[in-house]
C-alpha positions as CSV (number, residue, x, y, z in Angstrom):
1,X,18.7,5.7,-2.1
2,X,20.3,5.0,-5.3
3,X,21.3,8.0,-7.2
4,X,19.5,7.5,-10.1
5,X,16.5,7.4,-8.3
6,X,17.2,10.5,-6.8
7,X,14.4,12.4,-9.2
8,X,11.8,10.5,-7.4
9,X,12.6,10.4,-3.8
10,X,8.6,9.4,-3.0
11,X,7.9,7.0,-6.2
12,X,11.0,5.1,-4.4
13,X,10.2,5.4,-0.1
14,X,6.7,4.0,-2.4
15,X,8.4,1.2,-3.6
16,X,10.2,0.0,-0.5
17,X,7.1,0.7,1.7
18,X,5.5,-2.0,-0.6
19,X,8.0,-4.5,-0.7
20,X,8.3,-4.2,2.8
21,X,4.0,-4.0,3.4
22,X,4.0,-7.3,0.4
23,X,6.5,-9.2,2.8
24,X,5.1,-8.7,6.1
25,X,1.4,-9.5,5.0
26,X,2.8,-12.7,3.4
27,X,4.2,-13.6,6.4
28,X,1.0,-13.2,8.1
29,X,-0.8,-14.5,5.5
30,X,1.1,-18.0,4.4
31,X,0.2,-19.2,8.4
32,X,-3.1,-19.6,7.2
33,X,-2.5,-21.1,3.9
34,X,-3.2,-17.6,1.5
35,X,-0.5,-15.6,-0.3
36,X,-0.4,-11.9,-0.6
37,X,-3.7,-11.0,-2.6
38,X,-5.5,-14.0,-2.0
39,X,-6.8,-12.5,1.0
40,X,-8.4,-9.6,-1.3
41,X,-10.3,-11.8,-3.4
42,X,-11.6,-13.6,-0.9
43,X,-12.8,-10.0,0.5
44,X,-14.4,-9.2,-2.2
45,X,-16.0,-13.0,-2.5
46,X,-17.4,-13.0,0.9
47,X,-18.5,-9.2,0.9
48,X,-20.6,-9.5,-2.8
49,X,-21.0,-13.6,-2.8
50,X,-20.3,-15.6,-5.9
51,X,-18.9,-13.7,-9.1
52,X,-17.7,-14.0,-12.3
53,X,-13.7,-14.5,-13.0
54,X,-14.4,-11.3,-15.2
55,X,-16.1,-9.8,-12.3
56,X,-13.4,-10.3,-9.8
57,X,-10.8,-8.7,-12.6
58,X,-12.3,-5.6,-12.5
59,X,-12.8,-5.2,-8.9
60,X,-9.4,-6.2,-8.0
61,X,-8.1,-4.1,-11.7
62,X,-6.1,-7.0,-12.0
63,X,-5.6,-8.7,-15.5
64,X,-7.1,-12.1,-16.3
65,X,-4.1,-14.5,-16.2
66,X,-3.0,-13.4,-12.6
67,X,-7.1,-14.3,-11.4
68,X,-7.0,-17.2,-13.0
69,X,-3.7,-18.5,-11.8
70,X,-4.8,-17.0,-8.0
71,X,-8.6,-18.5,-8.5
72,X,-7.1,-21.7,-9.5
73,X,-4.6,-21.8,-6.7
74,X,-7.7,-20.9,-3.9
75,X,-9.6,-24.0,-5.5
76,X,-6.6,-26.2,-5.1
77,X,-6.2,-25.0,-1.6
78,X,-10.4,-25.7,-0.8
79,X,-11.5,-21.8,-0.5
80,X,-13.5,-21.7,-3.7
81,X,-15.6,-23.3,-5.7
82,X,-16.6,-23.0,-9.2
83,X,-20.3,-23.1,-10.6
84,X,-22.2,-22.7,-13.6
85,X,-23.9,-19.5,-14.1
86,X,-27.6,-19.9,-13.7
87,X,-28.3,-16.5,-16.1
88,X,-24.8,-17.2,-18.5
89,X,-24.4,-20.7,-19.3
90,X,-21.4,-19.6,-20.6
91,X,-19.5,-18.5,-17.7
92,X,-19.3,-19.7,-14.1
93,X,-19.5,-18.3,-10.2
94,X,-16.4,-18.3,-7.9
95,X,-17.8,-19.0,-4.5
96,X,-16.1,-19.2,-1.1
97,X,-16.7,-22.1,0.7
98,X,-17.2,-23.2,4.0
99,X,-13.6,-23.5,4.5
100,X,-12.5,-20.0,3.3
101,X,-15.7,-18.5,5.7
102,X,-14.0,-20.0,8.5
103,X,-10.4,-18.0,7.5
104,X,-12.4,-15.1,7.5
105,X,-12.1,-14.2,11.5
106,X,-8.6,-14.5,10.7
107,X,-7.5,-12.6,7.8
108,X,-9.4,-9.7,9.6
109,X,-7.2,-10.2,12.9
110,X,-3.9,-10.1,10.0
111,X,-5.3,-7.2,8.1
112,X,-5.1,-5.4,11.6
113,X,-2.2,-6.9,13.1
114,X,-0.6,-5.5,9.4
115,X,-2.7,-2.1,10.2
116,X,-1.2,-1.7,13.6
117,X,2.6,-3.0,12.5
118,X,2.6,0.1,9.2
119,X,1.6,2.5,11.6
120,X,2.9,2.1,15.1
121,X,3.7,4.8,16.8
122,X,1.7,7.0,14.7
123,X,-1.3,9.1,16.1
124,X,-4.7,8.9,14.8
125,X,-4.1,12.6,13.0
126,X,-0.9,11.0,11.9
127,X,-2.6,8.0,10.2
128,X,-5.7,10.1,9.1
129,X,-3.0,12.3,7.5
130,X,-0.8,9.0,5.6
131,X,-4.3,7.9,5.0
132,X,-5.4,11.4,3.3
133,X,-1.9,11.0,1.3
134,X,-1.8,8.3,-0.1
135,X,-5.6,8.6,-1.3
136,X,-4.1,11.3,-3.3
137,X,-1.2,9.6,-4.5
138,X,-3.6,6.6,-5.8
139,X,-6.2,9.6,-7.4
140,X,-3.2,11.2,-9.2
141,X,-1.8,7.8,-10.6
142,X,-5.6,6.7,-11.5
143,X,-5.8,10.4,-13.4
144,X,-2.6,9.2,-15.3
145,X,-3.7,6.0,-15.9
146,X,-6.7,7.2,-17.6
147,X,-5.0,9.9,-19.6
148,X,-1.6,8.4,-21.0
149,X,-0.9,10.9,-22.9
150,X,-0.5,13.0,-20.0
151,X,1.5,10.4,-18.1
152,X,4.2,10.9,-21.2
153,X,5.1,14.3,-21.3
154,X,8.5,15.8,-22.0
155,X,10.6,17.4,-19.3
């Protein structure tokens, strides 16, 4: 670990756990034609059906330029569609389509072949316990989030 990151010795085994999870999941992922977070949308689009772009921004508390670049990119690739909204005529429906239902099978055989590679070796009480962790780690940074003041305090 560098040294300057030696004041956060968990914010950084966070940051390499992630660029490590990122890389193996996009390895898994680009055999079936999605990159890293593509497969989440798609989640979210076959669990709720169509939604808005707006919609899909909040669930995935992403920001609207990086789902319209990745919505875009699943059109090009034949996953979704777009449609006019039938109660906004202002704003259209992302829909999976046929072709991204038939990926589903498989990104949930890669979600757990990604489950099984994080966590090998690891008993259940061991991965209920990471589990229970990082839960708290994401509650903690969601608390800061929502209060930036009290992200910024003086040490």
């Amino acid at each position: 670990m560098p040294a300057a990151a030696g004041g956060g010795p968990v914010s950084h085994a966070i940051f390499r756990v992630a660029r490590l999870h990122r890389m193996f999941a996009g390895q898994l992922l680009r055999r079936i034609g999605l990159h890293p977070a593509q497969e989440l949308v798609m989640m979210h689009l076959w669990e709720l059906g169509p939604q808005r772009q707006t919609d899909l921004v909040r669930l995935m508390d992403s920001d609207a330029a990086t789902m319209t670049r990745t919505v875009q990119r699943l059109e090009q690739a034949g996953f979704v569609r777009r449609r006019p909204s039938p109660t906004d005529k202002r704003a259209s429906l992302i829909e999976p389509t046929a072709a991204s239902h038939a990926l589903r099978r498989e990104v949930e055989q890669i979600w757990s072949q990604l489950e099984e590679l994080t966590t090998a070796g690891m008993t259940a009480d061991e991965r209920a316990a990471a589990l229970h962790t990082l839960e708290r780690l994401e509650q903690n940074l969601a608390q800061a989030s929502a209060d930036p003041a009290g992200a910024d305090t003086e040490r």
